[in-house]
VOFI-891567 format. One line per 10 residues: number of its first residue (from 0); for each residue x, y, z of N, C-alpha, C. Coordinates in steps of 0.02 Angstrom, whole numbers. Example, Ala and Ser with C-alpha at 12.3 -4.5 7.8 and 13.67 -1.06 7.14 Angstrom:
2
0> 660 -284 390 615 -225 390 660 -165 390; 642 -112 354 684 -53 357 645 2 394
***
This chain:
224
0> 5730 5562 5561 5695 5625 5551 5746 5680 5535; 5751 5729 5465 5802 5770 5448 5766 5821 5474; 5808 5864 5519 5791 5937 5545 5814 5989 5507; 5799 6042 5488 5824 6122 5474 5830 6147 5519; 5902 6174 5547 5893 6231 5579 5933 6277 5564; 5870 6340 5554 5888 6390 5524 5915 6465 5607; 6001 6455 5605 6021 6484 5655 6090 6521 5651; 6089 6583 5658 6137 6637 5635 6196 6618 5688; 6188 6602 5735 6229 6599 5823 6260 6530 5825; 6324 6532 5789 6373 6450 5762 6384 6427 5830
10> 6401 6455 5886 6398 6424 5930 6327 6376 5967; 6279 6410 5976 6206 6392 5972 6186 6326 5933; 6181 6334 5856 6194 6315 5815 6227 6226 5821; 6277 6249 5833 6329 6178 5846 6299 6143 5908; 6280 6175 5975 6266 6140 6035 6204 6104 6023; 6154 6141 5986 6059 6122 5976 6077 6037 5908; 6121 6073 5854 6148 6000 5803 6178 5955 5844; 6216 5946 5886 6240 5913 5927 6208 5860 5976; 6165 5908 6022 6098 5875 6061 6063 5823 6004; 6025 5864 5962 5986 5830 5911 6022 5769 5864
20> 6075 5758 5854 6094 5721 5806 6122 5658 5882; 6128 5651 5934 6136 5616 5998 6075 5599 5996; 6026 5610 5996 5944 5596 5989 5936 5562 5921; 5958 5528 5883 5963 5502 5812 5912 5545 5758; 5944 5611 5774 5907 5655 5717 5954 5683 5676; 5929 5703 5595 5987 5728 5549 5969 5794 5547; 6015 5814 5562 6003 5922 5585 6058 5946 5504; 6035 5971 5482 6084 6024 5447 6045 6106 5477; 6102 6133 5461 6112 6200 5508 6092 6241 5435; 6059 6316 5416 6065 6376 5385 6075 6428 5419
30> 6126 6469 5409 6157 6544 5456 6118 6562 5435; 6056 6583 5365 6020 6638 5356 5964 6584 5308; 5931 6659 5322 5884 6651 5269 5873 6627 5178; 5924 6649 5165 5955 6622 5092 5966 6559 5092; 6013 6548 5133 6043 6453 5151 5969 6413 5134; 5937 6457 5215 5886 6419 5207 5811 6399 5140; 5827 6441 5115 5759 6449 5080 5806 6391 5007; 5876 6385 5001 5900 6330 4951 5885 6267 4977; 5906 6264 5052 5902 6184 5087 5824 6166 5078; 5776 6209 5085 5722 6188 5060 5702 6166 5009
40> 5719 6198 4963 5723 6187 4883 5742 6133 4867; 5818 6094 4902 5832 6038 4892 5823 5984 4918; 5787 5981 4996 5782 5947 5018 5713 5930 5074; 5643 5871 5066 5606 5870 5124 5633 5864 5188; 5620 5913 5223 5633 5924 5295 5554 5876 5339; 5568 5855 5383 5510 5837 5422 5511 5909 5477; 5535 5944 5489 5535 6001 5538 5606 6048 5530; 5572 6108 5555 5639 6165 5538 5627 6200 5605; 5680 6196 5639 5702 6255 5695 5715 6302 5673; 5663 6393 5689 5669 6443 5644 5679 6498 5689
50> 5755 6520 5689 5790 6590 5749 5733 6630 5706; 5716 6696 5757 5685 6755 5707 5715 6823 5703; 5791 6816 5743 5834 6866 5720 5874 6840 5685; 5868 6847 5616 5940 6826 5579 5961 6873 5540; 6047 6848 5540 6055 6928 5496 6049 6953 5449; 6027 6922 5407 5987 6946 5336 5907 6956 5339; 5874 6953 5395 5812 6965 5382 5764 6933 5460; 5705 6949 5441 5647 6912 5492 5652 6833 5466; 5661 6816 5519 5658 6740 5497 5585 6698 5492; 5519 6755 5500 5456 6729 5496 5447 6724 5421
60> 5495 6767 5354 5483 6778 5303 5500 6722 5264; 5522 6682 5311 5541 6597 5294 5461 6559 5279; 5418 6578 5316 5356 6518 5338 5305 6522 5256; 5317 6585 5211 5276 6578 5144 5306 6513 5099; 5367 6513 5118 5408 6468 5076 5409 6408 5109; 5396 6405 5169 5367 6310 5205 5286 6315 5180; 5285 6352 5194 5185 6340 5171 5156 6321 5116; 5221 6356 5058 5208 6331 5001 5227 6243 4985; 5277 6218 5025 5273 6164 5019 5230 6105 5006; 5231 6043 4967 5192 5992 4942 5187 5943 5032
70> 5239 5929 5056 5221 5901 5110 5267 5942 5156; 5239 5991 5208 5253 6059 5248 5299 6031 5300; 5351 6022 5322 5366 6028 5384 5335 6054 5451; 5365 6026 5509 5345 6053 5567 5387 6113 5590; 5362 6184 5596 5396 6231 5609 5386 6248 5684; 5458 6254 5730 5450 6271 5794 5493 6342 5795; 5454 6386 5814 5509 6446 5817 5543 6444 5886; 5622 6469 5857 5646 6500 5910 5680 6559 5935; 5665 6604 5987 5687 6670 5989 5688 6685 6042; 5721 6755 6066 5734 6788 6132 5683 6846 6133
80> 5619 6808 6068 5579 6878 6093 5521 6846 6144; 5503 6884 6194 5449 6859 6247 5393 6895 6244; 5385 6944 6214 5312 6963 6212 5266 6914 6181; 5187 6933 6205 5148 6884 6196 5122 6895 6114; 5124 6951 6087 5119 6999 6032 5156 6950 5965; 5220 6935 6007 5280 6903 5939 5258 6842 5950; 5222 6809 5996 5228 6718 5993 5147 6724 5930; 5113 6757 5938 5050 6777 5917 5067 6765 5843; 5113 6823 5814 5117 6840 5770 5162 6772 5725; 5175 6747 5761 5229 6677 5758 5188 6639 5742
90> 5132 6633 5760 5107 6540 5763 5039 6595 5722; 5020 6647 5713 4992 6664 5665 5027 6661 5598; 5068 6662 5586 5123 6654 5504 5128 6586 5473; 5101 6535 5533 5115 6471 5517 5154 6439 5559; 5203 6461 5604 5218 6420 5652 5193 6356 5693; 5216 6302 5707 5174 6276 5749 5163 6250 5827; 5227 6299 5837 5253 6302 5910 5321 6351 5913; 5315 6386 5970 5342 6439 6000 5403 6444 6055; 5455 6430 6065 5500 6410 6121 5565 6478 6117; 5552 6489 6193 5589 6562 6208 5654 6554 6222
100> 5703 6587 6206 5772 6576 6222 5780 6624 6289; 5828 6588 6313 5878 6525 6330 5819 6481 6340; 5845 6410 6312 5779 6355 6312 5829 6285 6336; 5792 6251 6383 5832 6182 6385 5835 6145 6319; 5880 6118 6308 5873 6064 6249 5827 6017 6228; 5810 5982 6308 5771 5946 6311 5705 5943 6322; 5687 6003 6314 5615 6036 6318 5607 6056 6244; 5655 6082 6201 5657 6080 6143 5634 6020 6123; 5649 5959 6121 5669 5904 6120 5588 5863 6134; 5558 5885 6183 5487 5860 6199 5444 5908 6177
110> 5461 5976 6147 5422 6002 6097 5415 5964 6030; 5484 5977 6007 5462 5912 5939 5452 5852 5945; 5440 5816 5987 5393 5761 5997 5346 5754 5972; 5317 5811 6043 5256 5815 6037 5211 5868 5966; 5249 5909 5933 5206 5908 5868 5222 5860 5830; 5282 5823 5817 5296 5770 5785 5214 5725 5785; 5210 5707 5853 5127 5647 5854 5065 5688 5827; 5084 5771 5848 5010 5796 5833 4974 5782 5748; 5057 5794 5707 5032 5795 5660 5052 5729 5620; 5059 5669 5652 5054 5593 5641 5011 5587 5631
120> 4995 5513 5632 4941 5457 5618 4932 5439 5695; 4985 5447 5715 4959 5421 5780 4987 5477 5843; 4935 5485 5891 4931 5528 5942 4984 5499 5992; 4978 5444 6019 5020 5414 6076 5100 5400 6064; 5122 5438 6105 5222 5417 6106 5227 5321 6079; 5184 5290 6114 5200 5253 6094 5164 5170 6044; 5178 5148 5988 5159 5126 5951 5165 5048 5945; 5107 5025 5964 5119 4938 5970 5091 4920 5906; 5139 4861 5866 5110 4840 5821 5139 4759 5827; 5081 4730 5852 5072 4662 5847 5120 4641 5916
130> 5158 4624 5919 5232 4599 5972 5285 4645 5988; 5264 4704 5936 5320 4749 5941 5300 4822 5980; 5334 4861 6017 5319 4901 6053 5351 4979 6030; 5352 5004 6017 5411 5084 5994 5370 5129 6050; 5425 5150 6086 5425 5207 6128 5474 5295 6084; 5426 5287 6039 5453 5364 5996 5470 5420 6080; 5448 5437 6126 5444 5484 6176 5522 5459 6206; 5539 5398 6241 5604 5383 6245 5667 5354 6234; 5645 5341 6150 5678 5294 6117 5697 5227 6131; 5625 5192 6146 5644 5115 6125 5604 5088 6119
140> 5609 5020 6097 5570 4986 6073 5575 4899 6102; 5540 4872 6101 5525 4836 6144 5500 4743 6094; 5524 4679 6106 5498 4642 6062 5438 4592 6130; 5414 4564 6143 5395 4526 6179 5406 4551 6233; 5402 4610 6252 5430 4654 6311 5505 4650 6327; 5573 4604 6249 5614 4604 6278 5657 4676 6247; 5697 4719 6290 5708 4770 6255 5769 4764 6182; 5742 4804 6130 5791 4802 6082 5860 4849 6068; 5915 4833 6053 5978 4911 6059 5967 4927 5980; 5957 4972 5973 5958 5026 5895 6014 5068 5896
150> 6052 5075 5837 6112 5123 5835 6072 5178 5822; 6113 5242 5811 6060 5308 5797 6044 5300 5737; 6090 5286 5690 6050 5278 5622 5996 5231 5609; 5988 5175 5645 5936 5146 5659 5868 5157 5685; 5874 5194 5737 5823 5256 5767 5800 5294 5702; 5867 5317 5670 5836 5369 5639 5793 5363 5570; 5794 5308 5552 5761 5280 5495 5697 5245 5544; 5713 5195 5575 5643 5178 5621 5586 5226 5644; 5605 5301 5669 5580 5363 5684 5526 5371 5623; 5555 5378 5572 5538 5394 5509 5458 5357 5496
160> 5481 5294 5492 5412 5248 5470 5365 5231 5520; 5395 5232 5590 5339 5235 5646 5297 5302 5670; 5321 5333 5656 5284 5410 5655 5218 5397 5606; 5230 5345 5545 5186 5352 5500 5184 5300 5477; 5136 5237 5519 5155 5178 5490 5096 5163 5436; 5093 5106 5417 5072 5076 5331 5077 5157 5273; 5113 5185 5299 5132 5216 5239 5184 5213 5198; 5184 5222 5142 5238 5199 5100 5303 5257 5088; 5353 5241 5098 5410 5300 5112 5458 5276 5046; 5476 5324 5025 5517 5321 4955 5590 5307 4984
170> 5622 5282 4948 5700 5257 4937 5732 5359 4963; 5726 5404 4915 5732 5461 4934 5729 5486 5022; 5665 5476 5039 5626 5482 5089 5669 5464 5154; 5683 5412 5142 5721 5386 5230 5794 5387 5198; 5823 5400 5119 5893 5420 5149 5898 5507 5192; 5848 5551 5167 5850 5615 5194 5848 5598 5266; 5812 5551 5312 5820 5540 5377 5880 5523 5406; 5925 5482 5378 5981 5457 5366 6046 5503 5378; 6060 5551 5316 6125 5588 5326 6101 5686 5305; 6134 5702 5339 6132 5767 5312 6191 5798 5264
180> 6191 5859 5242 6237 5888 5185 6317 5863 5227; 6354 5868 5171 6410 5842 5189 6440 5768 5231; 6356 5727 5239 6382 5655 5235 6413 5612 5181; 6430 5543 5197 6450 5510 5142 6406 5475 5153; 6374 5439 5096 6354 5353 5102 6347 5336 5028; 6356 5284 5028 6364 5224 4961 6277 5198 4948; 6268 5184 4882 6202 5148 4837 6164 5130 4892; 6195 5069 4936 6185 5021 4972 6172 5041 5037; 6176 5101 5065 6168 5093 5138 6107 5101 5163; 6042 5120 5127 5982 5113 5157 5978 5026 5166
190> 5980 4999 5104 5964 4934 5106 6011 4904 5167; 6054 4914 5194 6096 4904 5254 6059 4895 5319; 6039 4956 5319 6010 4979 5377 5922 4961 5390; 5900 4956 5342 5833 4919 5328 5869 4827 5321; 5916 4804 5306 5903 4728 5340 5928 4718 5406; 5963 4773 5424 6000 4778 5510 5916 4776 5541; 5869 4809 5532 5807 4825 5558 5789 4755 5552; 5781 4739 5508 5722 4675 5495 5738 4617 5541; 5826 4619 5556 5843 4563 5577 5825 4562 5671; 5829 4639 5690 5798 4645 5758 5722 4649 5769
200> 5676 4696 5737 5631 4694 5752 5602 4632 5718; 5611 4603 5688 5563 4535 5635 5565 4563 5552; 5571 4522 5528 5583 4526 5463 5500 4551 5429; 5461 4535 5454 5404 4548 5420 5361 4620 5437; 5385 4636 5489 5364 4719 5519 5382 4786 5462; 5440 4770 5425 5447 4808 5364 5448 4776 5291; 5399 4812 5262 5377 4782 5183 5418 4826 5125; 5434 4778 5098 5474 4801 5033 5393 4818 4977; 5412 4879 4944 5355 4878 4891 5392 4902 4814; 5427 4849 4782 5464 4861 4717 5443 4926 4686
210> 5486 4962 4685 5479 5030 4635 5436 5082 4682; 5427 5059 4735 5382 5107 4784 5424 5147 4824; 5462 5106 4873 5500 5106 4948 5465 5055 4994; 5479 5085 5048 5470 5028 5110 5419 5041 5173; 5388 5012 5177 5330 5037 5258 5334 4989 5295; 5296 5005 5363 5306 4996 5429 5243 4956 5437; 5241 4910 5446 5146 4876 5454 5167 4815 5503; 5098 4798 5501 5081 4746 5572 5068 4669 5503; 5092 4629 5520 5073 4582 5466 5054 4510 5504; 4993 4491 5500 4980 4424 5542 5038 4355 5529
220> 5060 4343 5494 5135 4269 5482 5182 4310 5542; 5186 4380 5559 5239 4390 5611 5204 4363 5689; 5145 4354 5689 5099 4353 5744 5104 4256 5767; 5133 4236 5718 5113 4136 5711 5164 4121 5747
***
């Protein structure tokens, strides 16, 4: 899952990318509003962490330009404002959750979860398909109840297609889950990391669809 977070406070900034990318999430950071409104331009975000003091502007003047989006991100604001007036005016703009600074990480952390499922396919943390178990809420996943180890980049492409399974995800699609600005990776490393997958969870749980990308489904030959 690639995060935005749009945050003026480099120290802040670094600790919240830090947490989050330990959680097998790809965070790129925007100091402002400008940054941000290009990283959009170039790139689907599944969610953007949005400061609303930044120093070029209200950072709510961000949400016309997620709204306009073809497939919208999940927007969680974050700020040191506490009136009931600004959370109002917040999740009136389009927001879709509100979290007050100083904030634990990990309440951050079970905020985007939990809009993560709201606006899934599926409501419940966790997702059984056929033999296989994914605990999206505490990261794991489970084969015959025996537990499986996922590297983060593994998580973080797995995240991706179980959030939204039999849907079809583009080659594009789960490298954005993958690396953020200023990674490296070669032709080959989705296809890497999609047969590292196949070989733990079962080869048949992810479908290749030529010229499509790849989805997440329940297939009865994995069931025999």
């Amino acid at each position: 899952m690639r995060i935005l977070l749009v945050e003026d406070d480099a120290a802040l900034a670094d600790a919240v990318r830090d947490y989050l990318v330990a959680k097998a999430f790809v965070v790129d950071v925007a100091p402002g509003l400008a940054q941000a409104r290009a990283a959009l331009a170039a790139v689907q975000y599944a969610a953007v962490l949005l400061d609303l003091h930044l120093s070029d502007g209200d950072g709510l003047t961000l949400l016309p330009s997620v709204r306009a989006l073809r497939e919208r991100p999940i927007v969680i604001v974050l700020t040191a404002r506490d009136q009931v007036t600004d959370r109002i005016r917040g999740l009136d703009a389009g927001a879709d959750d509100y979290l007050i600074k100083p904030y634990d990480p990990a309440e951050l952390l079970a905020r985007l979860r939990a809009v993560e499922r709201r606006r899934s396919a599926n409501n419940s943390p966790v997702l059984r398909l056929g033999k296989l178990e994914i605990d999206l809420a505490r990261d794991l996943v489970r084969r015959d109840g025996i537990p499986i180890t996922l590297t983060q980049k593994e998580w973080a492409l797995l995240r991706v297609m179980a959030t939204r399974p039999e849907r079809i995800h583009t080659r594009e699609n789960l490298a954005d889950a993958l690396y953020g600005f200023g990674d490296e990776a070669d032709s080959n490393t989705l296809e890497v990391f999609i047969s590292r997958l196949r070989r733990k969870l079962g080869r048949n749980y992810i479908q290749t669809l030529r010229g499509l990308g790849y989805r997440l489904t329940f297939t009865p030959e994995e069931e025999e």
